[in-house]
Structures are given as structure tokens and as C-alpha cells.
KOLVEX-754347 format. One line per field, with one value per residue (C-alpha): residue number from 1; residue in three letters; x, y, z. Coordinates in pm, 1 decimal, always signed. Example, Ala and Ser with C-alpha at 12.3 -4.5 7.8 and 13.67 -1.06 7.14 Angstrom:
2
num	c(1; 2);
residuo	c(ALA; SER);
x	c(+1230.0; +1367.0);
y	c(-450.0; -106.0);
z	c(+780.0; +714.0);
// end
This chain:
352
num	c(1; 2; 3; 4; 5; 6; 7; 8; 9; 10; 11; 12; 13; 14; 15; 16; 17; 18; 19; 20; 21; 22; 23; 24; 25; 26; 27; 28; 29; 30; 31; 32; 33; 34; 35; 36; 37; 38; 39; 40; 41; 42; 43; 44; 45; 46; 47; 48; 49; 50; 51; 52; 53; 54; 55; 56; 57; 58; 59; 60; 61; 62; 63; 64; 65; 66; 67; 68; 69; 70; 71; 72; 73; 74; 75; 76; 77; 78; 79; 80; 81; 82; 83; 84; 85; 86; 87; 88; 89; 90; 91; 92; 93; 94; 95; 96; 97; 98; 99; 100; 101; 102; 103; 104; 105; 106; 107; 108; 109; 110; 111; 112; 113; 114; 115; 116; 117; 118; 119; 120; 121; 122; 123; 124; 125; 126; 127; 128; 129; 130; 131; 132; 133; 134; 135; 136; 137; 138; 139; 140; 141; 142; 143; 144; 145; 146; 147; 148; 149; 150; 151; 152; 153; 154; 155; 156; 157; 158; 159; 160; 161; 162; 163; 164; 165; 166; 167; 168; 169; 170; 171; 172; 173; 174; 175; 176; 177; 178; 179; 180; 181; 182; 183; 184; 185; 186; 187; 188; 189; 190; 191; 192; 193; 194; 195; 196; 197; 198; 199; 200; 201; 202; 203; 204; 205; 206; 207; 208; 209; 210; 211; 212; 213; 214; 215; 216; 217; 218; 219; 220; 221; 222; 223; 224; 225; 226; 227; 228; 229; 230; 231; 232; 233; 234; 235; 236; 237; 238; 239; 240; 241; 242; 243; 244; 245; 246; 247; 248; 249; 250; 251; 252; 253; 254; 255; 256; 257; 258; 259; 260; 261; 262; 263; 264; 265; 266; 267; 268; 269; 270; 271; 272; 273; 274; 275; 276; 277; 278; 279; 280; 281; 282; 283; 284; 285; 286; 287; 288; 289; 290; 291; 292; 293; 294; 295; 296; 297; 298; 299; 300; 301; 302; 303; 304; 305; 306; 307; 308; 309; 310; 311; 312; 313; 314; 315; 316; 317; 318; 319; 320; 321; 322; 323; 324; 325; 326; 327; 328; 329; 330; 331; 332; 333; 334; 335; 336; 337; 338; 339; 340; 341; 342; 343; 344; 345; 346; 347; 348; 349; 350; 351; 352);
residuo	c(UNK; UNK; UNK; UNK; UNK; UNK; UNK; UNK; UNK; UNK; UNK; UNK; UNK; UNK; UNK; UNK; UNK; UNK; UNK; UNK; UNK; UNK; UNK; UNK; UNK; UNK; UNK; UNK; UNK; UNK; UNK; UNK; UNK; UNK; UNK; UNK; UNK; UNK; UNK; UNK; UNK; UNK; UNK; UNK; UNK; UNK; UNK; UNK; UNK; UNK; UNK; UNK; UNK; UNK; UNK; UNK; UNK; UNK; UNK; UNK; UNK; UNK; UNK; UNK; UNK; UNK; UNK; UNK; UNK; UNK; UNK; UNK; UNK; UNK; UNK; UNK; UNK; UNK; UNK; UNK; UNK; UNK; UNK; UNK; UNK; UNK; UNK; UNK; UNK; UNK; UNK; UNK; UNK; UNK; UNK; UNK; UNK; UNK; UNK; UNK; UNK; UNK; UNK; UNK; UNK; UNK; UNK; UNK; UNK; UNK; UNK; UNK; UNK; UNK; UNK; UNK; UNK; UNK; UNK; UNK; UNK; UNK; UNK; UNK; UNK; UNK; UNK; UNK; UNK; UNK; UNK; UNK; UNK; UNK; UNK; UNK; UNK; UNK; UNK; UNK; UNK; UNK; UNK; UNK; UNK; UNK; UNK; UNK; UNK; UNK; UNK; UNK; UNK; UNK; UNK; UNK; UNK; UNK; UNK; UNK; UNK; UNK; UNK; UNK; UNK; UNK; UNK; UNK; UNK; UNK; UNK; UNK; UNK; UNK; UNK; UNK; UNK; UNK; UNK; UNK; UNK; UNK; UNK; UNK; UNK; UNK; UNK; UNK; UNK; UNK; UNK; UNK; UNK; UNK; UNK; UNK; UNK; UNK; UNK; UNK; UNK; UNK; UNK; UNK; UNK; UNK; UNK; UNK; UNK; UNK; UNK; UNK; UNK; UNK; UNK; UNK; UNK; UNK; UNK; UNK; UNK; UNK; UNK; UNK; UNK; UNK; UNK; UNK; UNK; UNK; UNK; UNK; UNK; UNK; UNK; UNK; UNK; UNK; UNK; UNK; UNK; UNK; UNK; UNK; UNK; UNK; UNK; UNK; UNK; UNK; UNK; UNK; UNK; UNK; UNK; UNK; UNK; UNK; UNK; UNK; UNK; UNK; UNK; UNK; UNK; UNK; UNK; UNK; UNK; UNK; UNK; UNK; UNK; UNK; UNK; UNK; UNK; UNK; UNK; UNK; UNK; UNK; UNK; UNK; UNK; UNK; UNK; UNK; UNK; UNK; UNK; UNK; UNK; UNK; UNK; UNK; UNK; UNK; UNK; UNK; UNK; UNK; UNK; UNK; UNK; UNK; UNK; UNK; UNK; UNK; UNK; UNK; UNK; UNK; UNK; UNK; UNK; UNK; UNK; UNK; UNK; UNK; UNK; UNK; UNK; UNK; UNK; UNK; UNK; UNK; UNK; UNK; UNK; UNK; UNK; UNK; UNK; UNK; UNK; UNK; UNK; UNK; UNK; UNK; UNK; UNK; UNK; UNK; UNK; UNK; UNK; UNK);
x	c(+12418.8; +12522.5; +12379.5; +12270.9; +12532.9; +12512.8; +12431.3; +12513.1; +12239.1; +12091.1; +12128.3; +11901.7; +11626.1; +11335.3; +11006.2; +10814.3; +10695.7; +10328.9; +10353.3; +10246.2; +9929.1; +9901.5; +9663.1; +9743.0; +9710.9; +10006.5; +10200.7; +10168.4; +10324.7; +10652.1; +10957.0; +11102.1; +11436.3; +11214.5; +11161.9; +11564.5; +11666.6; +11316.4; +11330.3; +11615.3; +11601.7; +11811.9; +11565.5; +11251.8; +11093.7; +11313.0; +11622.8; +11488.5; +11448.2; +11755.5; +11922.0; +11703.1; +11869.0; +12221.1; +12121.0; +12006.5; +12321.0; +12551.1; +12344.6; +12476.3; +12784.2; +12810.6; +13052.1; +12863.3; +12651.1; +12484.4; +12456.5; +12114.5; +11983.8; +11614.3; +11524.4; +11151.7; +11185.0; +11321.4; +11616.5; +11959.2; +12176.4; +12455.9; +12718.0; +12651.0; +12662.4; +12362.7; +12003.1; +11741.9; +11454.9; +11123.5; +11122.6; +10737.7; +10852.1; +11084.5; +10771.5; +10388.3; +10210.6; +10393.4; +10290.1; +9911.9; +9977.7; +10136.3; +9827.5; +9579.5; +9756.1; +9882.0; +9578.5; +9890.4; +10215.0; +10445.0; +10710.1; +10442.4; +10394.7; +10709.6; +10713.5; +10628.4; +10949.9; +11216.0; +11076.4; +11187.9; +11511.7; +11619.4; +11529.9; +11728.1; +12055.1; +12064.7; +12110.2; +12375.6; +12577.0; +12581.2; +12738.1; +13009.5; +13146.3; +13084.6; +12904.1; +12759.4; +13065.6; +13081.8; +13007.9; +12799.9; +12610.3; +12548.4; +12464.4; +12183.2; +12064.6; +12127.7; +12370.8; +12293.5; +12440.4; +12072.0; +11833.7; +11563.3; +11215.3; +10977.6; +10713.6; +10726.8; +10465.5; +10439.4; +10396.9; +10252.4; +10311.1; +10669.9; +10893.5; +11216.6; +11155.5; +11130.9; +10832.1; +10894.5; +10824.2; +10427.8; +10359.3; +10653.8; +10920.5; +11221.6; +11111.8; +11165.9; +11534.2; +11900.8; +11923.3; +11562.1; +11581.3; +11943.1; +11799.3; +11436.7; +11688.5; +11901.0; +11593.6; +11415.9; +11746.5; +11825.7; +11490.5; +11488.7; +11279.0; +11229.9; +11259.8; +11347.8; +11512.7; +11105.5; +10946.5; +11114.0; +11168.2; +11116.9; +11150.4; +11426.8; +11456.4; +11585.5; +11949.6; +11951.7; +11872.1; +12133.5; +12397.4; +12298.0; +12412.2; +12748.5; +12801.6; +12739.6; +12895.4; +13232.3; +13168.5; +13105.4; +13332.0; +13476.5; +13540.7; +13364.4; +13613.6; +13339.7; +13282.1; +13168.4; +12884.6; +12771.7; +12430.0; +12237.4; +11952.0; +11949.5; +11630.8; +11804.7; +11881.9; +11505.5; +11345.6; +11064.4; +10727.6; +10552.7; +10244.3; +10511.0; +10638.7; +10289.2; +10164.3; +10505.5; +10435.8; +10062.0; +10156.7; +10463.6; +10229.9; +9886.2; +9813.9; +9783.6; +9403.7; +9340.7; +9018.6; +8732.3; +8473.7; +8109.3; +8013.4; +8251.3; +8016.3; +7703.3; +7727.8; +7710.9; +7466.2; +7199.8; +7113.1; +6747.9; +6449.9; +6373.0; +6630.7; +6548.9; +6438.1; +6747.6; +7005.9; +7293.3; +7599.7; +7807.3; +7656.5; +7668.2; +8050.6; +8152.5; +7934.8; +8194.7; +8526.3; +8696.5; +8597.1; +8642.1; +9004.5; +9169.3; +9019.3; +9161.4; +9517.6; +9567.1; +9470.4; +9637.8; +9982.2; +9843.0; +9933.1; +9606.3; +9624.4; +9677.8; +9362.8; +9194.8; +9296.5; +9110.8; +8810.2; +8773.6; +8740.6; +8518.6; +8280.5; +8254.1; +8202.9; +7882.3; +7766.1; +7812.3; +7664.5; +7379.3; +7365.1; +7243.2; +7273.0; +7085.1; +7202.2; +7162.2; +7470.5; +7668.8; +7659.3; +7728.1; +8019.5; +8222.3; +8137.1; +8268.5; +8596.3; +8672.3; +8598.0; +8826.1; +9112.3; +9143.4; +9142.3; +9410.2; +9620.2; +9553.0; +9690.9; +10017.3; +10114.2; +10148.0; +10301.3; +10623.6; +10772.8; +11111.1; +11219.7; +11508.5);
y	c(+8765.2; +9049.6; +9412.2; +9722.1; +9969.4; +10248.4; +10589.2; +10872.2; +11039.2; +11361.4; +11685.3; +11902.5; +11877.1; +11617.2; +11688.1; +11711.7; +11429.2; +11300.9; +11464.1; +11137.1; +11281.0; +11561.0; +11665.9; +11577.6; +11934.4; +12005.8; +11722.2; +11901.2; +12216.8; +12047.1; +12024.2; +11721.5; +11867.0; +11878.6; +11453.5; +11495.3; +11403.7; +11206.4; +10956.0; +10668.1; +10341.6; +10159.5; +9965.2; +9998.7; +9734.1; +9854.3; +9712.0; +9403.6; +9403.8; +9557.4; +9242.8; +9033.0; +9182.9; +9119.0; +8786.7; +8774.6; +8903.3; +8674.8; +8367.8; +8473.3; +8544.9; +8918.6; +9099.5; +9417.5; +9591.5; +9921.0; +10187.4; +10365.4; +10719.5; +10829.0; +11101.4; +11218.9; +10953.1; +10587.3; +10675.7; +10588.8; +10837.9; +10797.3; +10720.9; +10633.0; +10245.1; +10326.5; +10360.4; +10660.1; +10533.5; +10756.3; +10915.8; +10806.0; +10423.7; +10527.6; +10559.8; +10409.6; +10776.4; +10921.0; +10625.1; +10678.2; +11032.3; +10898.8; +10634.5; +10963.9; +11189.8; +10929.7; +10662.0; +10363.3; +10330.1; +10254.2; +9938.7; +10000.6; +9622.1; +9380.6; +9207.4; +9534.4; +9697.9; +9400.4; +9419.5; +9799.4; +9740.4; +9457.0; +9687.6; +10010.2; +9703.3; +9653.9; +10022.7; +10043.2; +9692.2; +9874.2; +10218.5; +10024.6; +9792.9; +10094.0; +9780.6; +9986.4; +10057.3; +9675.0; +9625.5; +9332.8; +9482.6; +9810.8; +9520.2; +9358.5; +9626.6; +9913.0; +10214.4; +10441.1; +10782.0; +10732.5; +11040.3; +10949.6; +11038.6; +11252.1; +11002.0; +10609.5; +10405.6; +10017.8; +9768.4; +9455.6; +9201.9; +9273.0; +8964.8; +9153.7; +9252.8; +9152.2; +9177.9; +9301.8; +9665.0; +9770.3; +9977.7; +9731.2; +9984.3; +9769.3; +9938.2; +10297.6; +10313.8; +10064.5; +10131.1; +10025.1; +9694.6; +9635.0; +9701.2; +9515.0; +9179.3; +9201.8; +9248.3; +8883.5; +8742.2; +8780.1; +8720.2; +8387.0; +8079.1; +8322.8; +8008.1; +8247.2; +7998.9; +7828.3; +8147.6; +8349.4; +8047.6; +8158.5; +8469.1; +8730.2; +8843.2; +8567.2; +8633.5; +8932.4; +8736.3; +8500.1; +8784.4; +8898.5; +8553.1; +8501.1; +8856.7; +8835.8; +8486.0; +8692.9; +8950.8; +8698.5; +8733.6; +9100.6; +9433.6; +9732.4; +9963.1; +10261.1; +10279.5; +10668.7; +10657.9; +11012.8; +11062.4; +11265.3; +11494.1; +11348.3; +11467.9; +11691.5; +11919.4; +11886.4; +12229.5; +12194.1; +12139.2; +11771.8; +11990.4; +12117.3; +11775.8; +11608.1; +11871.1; +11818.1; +11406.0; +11424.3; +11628.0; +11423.2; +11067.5; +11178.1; +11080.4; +11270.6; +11232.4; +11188.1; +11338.1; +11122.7; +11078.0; +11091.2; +10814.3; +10584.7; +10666.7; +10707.7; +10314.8; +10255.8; +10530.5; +10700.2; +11095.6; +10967.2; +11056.5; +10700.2; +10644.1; +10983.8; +10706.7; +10530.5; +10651.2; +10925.1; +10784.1; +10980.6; +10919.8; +10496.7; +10599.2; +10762.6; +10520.3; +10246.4; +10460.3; +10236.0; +9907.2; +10002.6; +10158.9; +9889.7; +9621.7; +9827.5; +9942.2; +9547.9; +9467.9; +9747.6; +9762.3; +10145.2; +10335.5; +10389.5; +10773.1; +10752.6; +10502.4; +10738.8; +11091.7; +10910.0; +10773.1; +11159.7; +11281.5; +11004.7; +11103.4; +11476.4; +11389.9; +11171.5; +11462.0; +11768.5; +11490.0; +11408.4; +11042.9; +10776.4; +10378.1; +10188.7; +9833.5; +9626.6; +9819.5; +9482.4; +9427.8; +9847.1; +9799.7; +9525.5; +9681.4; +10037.5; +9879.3; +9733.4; +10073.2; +10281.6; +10017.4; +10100.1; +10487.2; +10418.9; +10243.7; +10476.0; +10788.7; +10541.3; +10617.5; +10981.7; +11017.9; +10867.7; +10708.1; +10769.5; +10856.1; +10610.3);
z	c(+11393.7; +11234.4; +11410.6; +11276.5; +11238.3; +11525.8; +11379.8; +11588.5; +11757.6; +11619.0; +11770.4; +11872.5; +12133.3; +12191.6; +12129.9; +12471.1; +12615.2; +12512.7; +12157.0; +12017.0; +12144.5; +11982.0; +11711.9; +11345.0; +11289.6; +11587.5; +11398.6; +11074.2; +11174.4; +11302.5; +11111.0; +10950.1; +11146.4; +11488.6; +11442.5; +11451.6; +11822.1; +11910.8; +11609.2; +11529.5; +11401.1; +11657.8; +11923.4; +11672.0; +11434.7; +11153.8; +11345.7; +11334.6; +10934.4; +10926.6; +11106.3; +10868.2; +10561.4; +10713.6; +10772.3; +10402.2; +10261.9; +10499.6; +10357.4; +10002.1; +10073.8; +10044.9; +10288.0; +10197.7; +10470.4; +10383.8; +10573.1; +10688.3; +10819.8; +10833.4; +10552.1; +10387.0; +10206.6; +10041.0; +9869.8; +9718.8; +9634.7; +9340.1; +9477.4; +9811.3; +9899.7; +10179.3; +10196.9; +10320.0; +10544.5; +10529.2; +10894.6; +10955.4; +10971.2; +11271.2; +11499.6; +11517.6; +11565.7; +11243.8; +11026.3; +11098.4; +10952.0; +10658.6; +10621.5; +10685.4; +10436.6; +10176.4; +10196.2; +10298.8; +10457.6; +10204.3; +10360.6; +10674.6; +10722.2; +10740.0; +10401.3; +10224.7; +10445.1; +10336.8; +9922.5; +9956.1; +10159.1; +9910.1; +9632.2; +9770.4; +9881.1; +9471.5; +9430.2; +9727.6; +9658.1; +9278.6; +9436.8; +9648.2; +9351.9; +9093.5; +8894.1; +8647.7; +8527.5; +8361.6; +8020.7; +8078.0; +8294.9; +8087.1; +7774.9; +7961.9; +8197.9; +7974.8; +8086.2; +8400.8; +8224.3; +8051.9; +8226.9; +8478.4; +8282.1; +8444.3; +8357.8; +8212.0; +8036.9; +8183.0; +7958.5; +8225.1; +7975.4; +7928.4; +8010.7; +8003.7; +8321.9; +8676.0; +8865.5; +9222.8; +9333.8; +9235.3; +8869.5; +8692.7; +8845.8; +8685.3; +8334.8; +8440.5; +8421.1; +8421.8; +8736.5; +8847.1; +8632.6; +8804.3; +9158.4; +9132.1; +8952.6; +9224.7; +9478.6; +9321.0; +9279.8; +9681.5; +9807.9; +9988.2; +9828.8; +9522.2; +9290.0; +9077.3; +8792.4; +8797.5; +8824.4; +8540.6; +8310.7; +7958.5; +8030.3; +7890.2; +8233.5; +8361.8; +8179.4; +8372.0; +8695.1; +8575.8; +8540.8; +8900.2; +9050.2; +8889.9; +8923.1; +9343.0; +9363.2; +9231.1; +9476.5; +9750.7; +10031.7; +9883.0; +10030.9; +9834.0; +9712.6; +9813.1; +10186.2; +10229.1; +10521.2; +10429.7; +10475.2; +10207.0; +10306.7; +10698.8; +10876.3; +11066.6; +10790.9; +10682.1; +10795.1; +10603.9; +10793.2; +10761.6; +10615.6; +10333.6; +10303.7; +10222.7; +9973.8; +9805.8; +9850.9; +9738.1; +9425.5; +9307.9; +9344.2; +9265.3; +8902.5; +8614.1; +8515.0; +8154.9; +8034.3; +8146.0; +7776.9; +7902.2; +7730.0; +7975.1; +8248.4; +8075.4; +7935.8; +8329.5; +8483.3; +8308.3; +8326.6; +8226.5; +8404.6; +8365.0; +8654.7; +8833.3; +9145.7; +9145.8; +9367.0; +9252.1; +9105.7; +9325.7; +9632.8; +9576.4; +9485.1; +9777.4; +9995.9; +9842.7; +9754.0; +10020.5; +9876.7; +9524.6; +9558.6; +9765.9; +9502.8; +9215.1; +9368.8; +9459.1; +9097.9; +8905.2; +9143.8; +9158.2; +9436.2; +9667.2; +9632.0; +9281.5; +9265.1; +9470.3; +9299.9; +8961.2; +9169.5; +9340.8; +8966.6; +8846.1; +9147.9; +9061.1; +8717.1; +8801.0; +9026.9; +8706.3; +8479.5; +8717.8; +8673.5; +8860.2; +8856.0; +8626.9; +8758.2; +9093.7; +9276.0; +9343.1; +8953.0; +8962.0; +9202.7; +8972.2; +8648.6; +8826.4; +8913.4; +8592.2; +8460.8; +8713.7; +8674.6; +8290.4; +8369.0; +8664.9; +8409.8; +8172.1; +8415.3; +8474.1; +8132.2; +8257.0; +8598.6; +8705.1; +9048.1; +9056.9; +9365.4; +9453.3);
// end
């Protein structure tokens, strides 16, 4: 069974002992560099994924075993056949911060964890065999010289693309679409072939396995293990580090209309005994944003960023329900799914 590469051990000192108890407000104030010498991946759950992929890659042949270091975040960098793990995976106390500050834990639960590490192996197996440097591959995928946007629209209907990371990631850039095919492609009992029949996407997937079946057995001619932005050369605080997250992934809210929300409540003395819009909202923000991340692929923030603005909207308009609040609650979430998809259109996730 193939192991984890060993990754030397960080320098500097370890946090006291008990710090896991600390305060999220003590945790804030640390360094990403301070994590440096207490956190690894070696003897924690991510091993054990890490194994899994090896395992994964073995069963198709591929040689090709990327390397990994923790960093703020999931990551790929060009040229670099090996993958950046977000620190707060690395150890159970720093992932309930990321869950308080970021409303989830993204690759937090082990399915979630081996989607991402399949997705960021495409962009490292890509690195190590310079594949985007083939024309078929630049015909089908499209060519990676092509600038990451600042922002891409979705279109969920699309079957030119895979469907594997959330908010149809494969349609933000070559490199995405050649990472998420290669992601489906390696995932075992994909049924791929059924699942993406009649679909233009499935020449792409087709591409993928010849392309690996040549590369079976091969011996990358890139096998740098630098590590780009390691945590110990983070020195910004985790307090830094979240604003910095929370603006990047909170959505861009489009202007709400009125008349969305008043076709729903009422500002009508009629309904001046009903309860307040914004108090029924907040009473079921929880509820309503799960249903409508899971529905629109949405990150939760996002979801929640648009709900948050919704809710002080009802409270400056001064409305109130006008429906029982379980038929209020489903006709709500219809509503804040098409102004979540409507803010996709403006904010972007590319951070691989």
C-alpha cells in the first residue's frame, strides 16, 4: 500500500499545550506561521485519504504520486505537480473555527475531502506531464495561456461540462474543465461512460482515459517538491486570513426589487398582526440556507451573505407574512435560490 510521502517537520516552536482550549478569540490572533510546528498531516485523518488516493491512482495505473504541504488554502500552483491542503483540516479544533467563521468546512467530511484531492491530482498529474502543452488537449479543453476571470457566469444546463466540484467549477477556466474530467474520470464506480452518455463532455472524459492509459506506468518528467506559500511562511493572523476568506467568497448581492418581497409579505396594516418578516427569517435562516446551498451548489456563506440582505430588507420595508409560514418557508426558498443564482453570475471561485 502505497504511504504518504514524509514532509519534513516545520520549524519553529509548538504552541503550548491545551491551546485547543483556548478561546476562538485567542485562536484568532495567532499566526498562520504559529500552526507551523504544531500542525502536519502525517498520523491525522488526511493520511488516510491521502493513502486512499494512492490506492486510487495505483488501480489506474498511474506511477504519479503528488506531493502535499498544508497552506491557507486548496491550491495548485503552475507548475508544481503537488497539492496545498487548507491548514484547518490538519486538526479537529481549527475546523470548528473554519465551520464558525465560514458557515462549513470545505473537504471537512471524507467524501467531500477525496472530490477536492481528485480535483487538485488533475491539476498536479497536468503540471508533471506538462499535458497542456498537447494539442488535443488544448482542442477539447481549450488552452491554459487563457486568463483566470475575476468572476464566471454558470450555465447548469450546459452538457459540455462535467459535473463534480459545487457552482459547475469545470466552466471557469481549461484548466478547471481538465481537472474536474480528470476528477469524474478517476473516481471509482463513476460509470462515467452511462452517466455522461449524450453528452459533449463525455469526449473530453474519453480523451482523459486514453490520455492516462498512455501515461500508465510513466515517470513525470517534472518532479520539483517545492512547496508554494507553506504555512510557515504565513505571518498573517487567522483573524486576517478570514476577513480576506469571507470577502473573496461572500457574494456579490445584486439589487434586491421590492416587489420580489412584497409578492410574499405585505407592509399592509391588514397584516400589522402577523408576525415580522424578518423575525420568521432569522427564526429559520438555518433551515432555509442549508436547503438552498444543497439545491443551488452555493456555497453556505454565499447563501447566507444574500439571506443576511434579504432579512434587513424585510426589516427597512417593514413587512410581515401574509401566508401560513410552512407555505412562507418554501415559497422563501424558491425565492432566495433565484437571487443566490443570480449573485453567481457575479463573484468567482477560483482559487486552485
Amino acid at each position: 500500500m502505497p504511504k504518504a510521502a514524509k514532509r519534513r517537520r516545520p520549524r519553529g516552536r509548538r504552541l503550548p499545550s491545551g491551546w485547543e482550549r483556548w478561546s476562538d478569540e485567542q485562536i484568532l490572533d495567532l499566526r498562520l506561521a504559529d500552526l507551523a510546528a504544531t500542525l502536519r498531516i502525517d498520523g491525522t485523518w488526511l493520511e488516510g485519504r491521502i493513502e486512499q488516493l494512492h490506492r486510487e491512482l495505483e488501480r489506474c495505473g498511474i506511477v504519479f504520486q503528488p506531493h502535499f504541504w498544508l497552506s491557507d488554502d486548496w491550491f495548485t500552483p503552475e507548475g508544481v505537480p503537488g497539492v496545498a491542503i487548507p491548514f484547518y483540516l490538519a486538526h479537529p479544533r481549527l475546523m470548528r473555527i473554519e465551520e464558525t467563521q465560514m458557515l462549513e468546512v470545505e473537504g471537512g467530511t471524507p467524501e467531500w475531502c477525496m472530490r477536492i484531492l481528485r480535483h487538485e491530482t488533475g491539476h498536479a498529474i497536468d503540471n508533471a506531464f506538462r499535458l497542456r502543452r498537447l494539442r488535443r488537449r488544448q482542442h477539447l479543453f481549450g488552452k491554459s495561456t487563457l486568463p483566470y476571470p475575476e468572476s464566471y457566469a454558470p450555465r447548469p444546463y450546459s452538457r459540455s461540462y462535467v459535473l463534480h466540484l459545487e457552482n459547475w467549477y469545470a466552466q471557469s477556466h481549461p484548466d478547471e474543465d481538465f481537472a474536474e474530467t480528470f476528477a469524474v474520470w478517476m473516481t471509482p464506480r463513476s460509470g462515467w461512460r452511462r452517466t455522461y452518455a449524450g453528452w459533449s463532455a463525455l469526449k473530453k472524459l474519453e480523451y482523459v482515459d486514453e490520455l492516462m492509459w498512455e501515461l500508465a506506468g510513466k515517470t513525470p518528467p517534472i518532479t520539483n517538491r517545492r512547496e508554494i506559500e507553506p504555512l510557515p511562511k504565513l505571518r498573517k493572523t487567522l483573524r486576517q486570513h478570514y476577513a480576506e476568506k469571507r470577502k473573496r467568497y461572500g457574494a456579490a448581492l445584486p439589487d434586491f426589487a421590492d416587489r420580489d418581497l412584497k409578492r410574499l409579505f405585505s407592509d399592509s396594516p391588514v397584516f400589522r398582526d402577523r408576525p415580522a418578516a424578518a423575525t420568521f427569517l432569522r427564526r429559520v435562516r438555518s433551515q432555509v440556507s442549508r436547503r438552498v446551498a444543497r439545491t443551488t451548489g452555493a456555497y453556505q456563506y454565499a447563501v447566507d451573505q444574500v439571506l443576511e440582505d434579504i432579512i434587513n430588507r424585510c426589516r427597512g420595508l417593514r413587512l410581515r407574512l401574509t401566508a401560513p409560514e410552512e407555505e412562507t418557508m418554501i415559497d422563501f426558498a424558491i425565492l432566495l435560490a433565484v437571487h443566490t443564482m443570480s449573485s453567481l453570475t457575479r463573484r468567482s471561485r477560483v482559487a486552485m
